[in-house]
N, C-alpha and C positions, 0 to 999 in steps of 0.2 A: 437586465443589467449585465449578462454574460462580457456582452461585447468591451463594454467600459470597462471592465474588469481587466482583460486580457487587453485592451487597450494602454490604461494603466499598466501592467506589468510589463508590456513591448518598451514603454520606455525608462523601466528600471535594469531593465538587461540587454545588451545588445546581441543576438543571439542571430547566425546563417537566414540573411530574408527565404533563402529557400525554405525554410521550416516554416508553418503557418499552424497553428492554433485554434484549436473548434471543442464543442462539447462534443465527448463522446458519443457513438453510435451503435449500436447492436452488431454492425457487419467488423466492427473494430474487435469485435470479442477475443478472435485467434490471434490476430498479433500482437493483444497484448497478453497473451496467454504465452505467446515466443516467449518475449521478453522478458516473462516472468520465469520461464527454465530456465532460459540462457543465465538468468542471474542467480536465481538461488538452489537450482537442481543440475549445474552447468556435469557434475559427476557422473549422473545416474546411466547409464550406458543403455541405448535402445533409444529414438527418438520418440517413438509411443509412448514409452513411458515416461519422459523429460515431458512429453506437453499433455498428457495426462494431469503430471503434476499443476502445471503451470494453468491449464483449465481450471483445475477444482480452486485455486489461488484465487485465480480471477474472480469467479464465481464468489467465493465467499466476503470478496473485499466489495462486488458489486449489490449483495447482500446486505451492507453497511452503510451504501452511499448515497446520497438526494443531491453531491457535486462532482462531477467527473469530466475531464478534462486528456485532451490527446495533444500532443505534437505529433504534426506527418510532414513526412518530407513526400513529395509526389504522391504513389497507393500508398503507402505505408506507413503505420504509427509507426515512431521512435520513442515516445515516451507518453508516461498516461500521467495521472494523479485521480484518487479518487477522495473523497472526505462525506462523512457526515454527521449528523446530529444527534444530541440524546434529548430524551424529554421523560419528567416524572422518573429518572435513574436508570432508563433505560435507553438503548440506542434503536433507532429509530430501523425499521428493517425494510427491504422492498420486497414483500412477499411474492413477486412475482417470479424473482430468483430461487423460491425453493425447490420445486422441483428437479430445475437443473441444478443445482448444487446437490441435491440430495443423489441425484443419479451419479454425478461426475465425483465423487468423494466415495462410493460404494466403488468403483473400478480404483480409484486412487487406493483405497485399503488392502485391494486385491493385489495391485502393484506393488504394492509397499512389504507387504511381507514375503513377496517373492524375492524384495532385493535386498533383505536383509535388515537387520539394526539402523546402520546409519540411513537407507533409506528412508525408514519405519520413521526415524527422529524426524528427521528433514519435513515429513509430513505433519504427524502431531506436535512439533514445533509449533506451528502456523494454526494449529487448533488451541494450543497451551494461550496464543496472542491472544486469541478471540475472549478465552477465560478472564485473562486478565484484566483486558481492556472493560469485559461487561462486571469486574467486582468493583474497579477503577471506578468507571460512570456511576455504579448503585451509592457508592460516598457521596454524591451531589456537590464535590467540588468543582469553583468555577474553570477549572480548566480542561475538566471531561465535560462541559456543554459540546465540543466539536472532535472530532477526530477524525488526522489524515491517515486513513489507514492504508493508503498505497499509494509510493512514487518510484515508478521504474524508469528506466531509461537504454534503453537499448546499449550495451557495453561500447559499439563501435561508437557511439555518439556521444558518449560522456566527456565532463569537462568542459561542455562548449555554452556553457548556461541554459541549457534546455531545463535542468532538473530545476535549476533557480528560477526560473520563469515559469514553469508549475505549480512551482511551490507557492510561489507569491502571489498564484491567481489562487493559490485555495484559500492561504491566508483573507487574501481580501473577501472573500465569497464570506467566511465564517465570522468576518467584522460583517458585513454587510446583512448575515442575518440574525445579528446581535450576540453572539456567544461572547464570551469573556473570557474563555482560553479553551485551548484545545489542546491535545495529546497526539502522541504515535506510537508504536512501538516498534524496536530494530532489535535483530540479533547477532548482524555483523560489525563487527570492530571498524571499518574505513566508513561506516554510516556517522559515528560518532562526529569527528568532524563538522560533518555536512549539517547536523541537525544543531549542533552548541555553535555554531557560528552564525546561526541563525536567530538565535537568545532564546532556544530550549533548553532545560536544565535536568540533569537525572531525577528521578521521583522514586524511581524502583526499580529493582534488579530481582530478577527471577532466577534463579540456579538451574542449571540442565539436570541431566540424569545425575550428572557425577560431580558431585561438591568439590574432587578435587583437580578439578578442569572448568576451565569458561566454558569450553565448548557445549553447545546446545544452551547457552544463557538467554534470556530477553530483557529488552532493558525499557522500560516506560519514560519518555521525554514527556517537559511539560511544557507552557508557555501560555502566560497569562495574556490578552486581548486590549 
């Protein structure tokens, strides 16, 4: 059903015919590991370490996922989406990701306290999500049956519906395998937008370290199916 899917969504957004749409592949791993420094580690100084981060990212969201999806333009992904499912309170894992994730988050730690605090956050951020999202799903409401737990988009490509046409093939994926709503979670403020115009609505807000700043907050979207 991939194809119908992505079919359907081609004609919900009209997005550059150079861009083409396929399920993700294994050889895909590194760029969208790019795209995931470039977006949320774009600071950390040292390219090692930026795709260090963006590795262990990838990894943990492909840890989560039984739907995952690319745009490329020519070799290159410009944007991913990944989603998956819970069952019995729990979300559903692909064990075959542990070992790499367990390897690539043991150097990310290493990294991380070398580059200080905000590095250090920037990291267990993205661990604090995981928490959240697995107390989220254990409540057995309908809208933690599915979760889009990654949509990136290469920075230079933003804007041009690439993210919209991800998103709406994941949506369809997680009617298609019966869920009744599904979740995300963001921790950047220009996310907001993106995801409430889409008829996700706040559920929960996590506080960062410092109650008397946003920064390092998460915010859980929901959206019923």
């Amino acid at each position: 059903m991939t194809d119908q899917i992505m079919q359907i969504a081609a004609n919900e957004y009209e997005v550059d015919p150079a861009i083409t749409f396929r399920p993700y592949q294994d050889a895909d791993f590194d760029d969208v590991a790019k795209i995931c420094a470039r977006i949320w580690v774009p600071n950390v100084e040292g390219y090692f370490d930026r795709i260090t981060f963006g590795r262990v990212m990838t990894a943990g969201s492909l840890k989560r996922s039984q739907f995952a999806m690319v745009a490329v333009r020519g070799l290159h992904v410009v944007g991913a989406c990944l989603g998956g499912f819970a069952k019995d309170g729990s979300i559903i894992h692909d064990h075959s990701m542990d070992e790499t994730y367990a390897r690539l988050m043991e150097a990310a730690r290493k990294r991380a306290k070398l580059g200080g605090p905000d590095v250090e956050e920037m990291l267990f951020r993205r661990l604090r999500m995981y928490t959240t999202a697995d107390v989220f799903i254990s409540r057995g409401y309908s809208n933690a049956e599915a979760e889009l737990n990654l949509l990136v988009v290469n920075p230079a490509d933003q804007g041009k519906g690439i993210g919209s046409r991800l998103f709406e093939a994941a949506v369809m994926n997680f009617c298609e395998h019966g869920a009744h709503g599904f979740f995300t979670m963001i921790s950047d403020v220009p996310n907001f937008d993106f995801v409430e115009h889409r008829g996700l609505d706040l559920i929960q807000k996590k506080e960062g370290p410092s109650r008397k700043s946003d920064k390092g907050s998460i915010y859980l979207y929901g959206r019923r199916l």
